[in-house]
N, C-alpha and C positions, 0 to 999 in steps of 0.2 A: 115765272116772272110775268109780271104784266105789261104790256106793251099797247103803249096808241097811236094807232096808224093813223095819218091824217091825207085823206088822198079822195078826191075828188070822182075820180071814177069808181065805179062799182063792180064792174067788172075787173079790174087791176087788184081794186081791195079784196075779193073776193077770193083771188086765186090766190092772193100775197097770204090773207089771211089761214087759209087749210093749208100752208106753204109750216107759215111761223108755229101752227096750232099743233102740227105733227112733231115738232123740234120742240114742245114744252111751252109755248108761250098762250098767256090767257090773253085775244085781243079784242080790244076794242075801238071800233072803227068811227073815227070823224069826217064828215065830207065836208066841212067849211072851215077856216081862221075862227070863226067864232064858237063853233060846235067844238073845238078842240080846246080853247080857253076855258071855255065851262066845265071840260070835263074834268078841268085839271085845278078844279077847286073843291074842298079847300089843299093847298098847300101840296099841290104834285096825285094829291087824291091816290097815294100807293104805285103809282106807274113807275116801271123800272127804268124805262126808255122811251123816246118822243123819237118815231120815226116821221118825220115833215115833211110832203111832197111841196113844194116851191109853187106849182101849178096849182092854186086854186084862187076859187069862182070869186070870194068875197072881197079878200085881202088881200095884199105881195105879200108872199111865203116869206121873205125876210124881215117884214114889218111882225108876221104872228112869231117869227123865229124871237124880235127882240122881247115878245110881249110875254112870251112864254117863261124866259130869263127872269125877267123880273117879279114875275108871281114863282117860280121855283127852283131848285137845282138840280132837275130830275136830267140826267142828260138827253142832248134832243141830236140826231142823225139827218141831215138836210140829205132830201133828195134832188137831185137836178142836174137838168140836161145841159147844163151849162159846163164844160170843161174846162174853162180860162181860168187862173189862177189868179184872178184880180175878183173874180166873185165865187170861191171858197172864203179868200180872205175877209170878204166882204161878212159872209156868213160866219165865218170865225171871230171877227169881231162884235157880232151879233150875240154872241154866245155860244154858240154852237159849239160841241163837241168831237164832230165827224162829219164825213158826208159820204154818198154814193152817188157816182153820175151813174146815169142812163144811156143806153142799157146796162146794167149790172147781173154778173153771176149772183145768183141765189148764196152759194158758198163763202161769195165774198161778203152780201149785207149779211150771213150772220156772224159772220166770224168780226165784225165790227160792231155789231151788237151786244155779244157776249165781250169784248176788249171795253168797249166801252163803257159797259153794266160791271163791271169786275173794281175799275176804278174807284166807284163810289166807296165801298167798302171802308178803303184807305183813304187817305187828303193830306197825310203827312208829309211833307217835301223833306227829301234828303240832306240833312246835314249834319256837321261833322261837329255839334252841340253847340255851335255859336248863333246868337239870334240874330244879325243881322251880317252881312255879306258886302262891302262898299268898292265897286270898283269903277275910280275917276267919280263919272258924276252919277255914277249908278248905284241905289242903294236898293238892297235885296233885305226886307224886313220876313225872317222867315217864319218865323211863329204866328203873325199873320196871315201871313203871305201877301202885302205889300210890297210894290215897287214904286219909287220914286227916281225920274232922271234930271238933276238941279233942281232939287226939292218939288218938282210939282208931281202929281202922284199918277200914274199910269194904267191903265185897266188892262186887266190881262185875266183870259181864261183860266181855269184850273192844268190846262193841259198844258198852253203855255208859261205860264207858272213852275210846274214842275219841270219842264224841260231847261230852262235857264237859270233853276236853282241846281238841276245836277251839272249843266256846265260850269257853273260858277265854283262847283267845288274846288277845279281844279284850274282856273286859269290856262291857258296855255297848251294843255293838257288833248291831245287828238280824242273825243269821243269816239268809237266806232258806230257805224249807222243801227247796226245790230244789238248793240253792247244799248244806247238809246231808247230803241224800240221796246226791246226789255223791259229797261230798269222805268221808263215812262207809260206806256203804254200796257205795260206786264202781259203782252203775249211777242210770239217768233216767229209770226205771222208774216209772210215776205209783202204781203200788197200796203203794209201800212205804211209804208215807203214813200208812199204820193203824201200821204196825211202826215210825216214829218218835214217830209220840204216846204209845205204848206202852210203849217206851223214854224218854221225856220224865217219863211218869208213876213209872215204876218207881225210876230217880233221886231224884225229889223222895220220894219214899218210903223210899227208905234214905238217902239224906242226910240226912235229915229239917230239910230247910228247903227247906219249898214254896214260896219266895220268890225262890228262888234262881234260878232258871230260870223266867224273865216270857214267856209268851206274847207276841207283838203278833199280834194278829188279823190274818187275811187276808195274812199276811206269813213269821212264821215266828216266831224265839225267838233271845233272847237273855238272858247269867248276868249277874245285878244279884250283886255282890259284898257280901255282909252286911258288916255292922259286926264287928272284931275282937270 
């Protein structure tokens, strides 16, 4: 696979790179927002993954993150030392696919590497043959993969997209966090755990019905369908 590491240091790239190159990966290395935009022309230019370190010189990493989005759909991996859960989301609604804070197990960015890179493959959201999905003021267009909440239309990742068309299957219904992980993500990987609460949150945040999506503790989550 091809991978474009976009990371300001050289020494960081350096080690990252004989890191990825030994696990199969052909990389190539961007040190600016701008150097990384180029390389990703035309049209993703074959890259399987966009690993984006946040930290660089030219641009804010979530500025080149939305810019990336709109010239491709190559999935892109934000890196950043940022923890708080109000800028992942931030980055998820950027586009983003994933992320790793800093510092990170080597073990863990590749195993969200490969989870991430596996997705592309497929884009078909789970259902049970009907094209559209309507709960209250929610409408789940699935052959698109449009949403709309009281008709105005709502942007949502691929990631989260599929994760509120598998709960929509079943109303009511307890997901297990595992069961989830699975069937959205297609690995059983325990750390992608942080990346579905994350995903959980960012939803209820532009749909803007936190109600919508019920935690059950210790278990996992399921969509309480509002009132029309």
């Amino acid at each position: 696979m091809r991978l474009l590491l976009v990371e300001d240091d050289n020494h960081v790239a350096a080690a990252l790179s004989a890191v990825l190159a030994r696990h199969g990966f052909q990389v190539t290395h961007a040190r600016s927002g701008e150097e990384a935009l180029q390389a990703l022309v035309p049209e993703g230019n074959g890259f399987g993954v966009v690993l984006l370190d946040l930290g660089l010189p030219d641009q804010d990493g979530y500025e080149v993150c939305g810019k990336i989005r709109k010239r491709t759909s190559t999935p892109v991996i934000m890196v950043t030392a940022r923890a708080d859960v109000r800028s992942r989301i931030h980055g998820l609604n950027l586009g983003a696919d994933d992320y790793v804070v800093k510092p990170y197990d080597t073990g863990e960015l590749l195993a969200r590497i490969h989870a991430v890179s596996r997705r592309t493959v497929q884009e078909e959201p789970v259902t049970g043959g009907e094209d559209a999905v309507l709960l209250g003021p929610v409408r789940i267009e699935l052959p698109t993969r449009q949403v709309s909440v009281d008709g105005a239309a709502i942007q949502l990742t691929r990631k989260e997209f599929d994760l509120l068309a598998l709960l929509a299957q079943r109303p009511g219904v307890v997901f297990r966090r595992e069961q989830i992980i699975s069937e959205v993500w297609r690995t059983s990987w325990e750390g992608t755990g942080r990346t579905l609460e994350v995903h959980v949150a960012s939803l209820r945040a532009k749909l803007r019905l936190p109600a919508l999506i019920e935690t059950v503790r210790g278990v996992g989550y399921r969509l309480v369908a509002p009132a029309a």
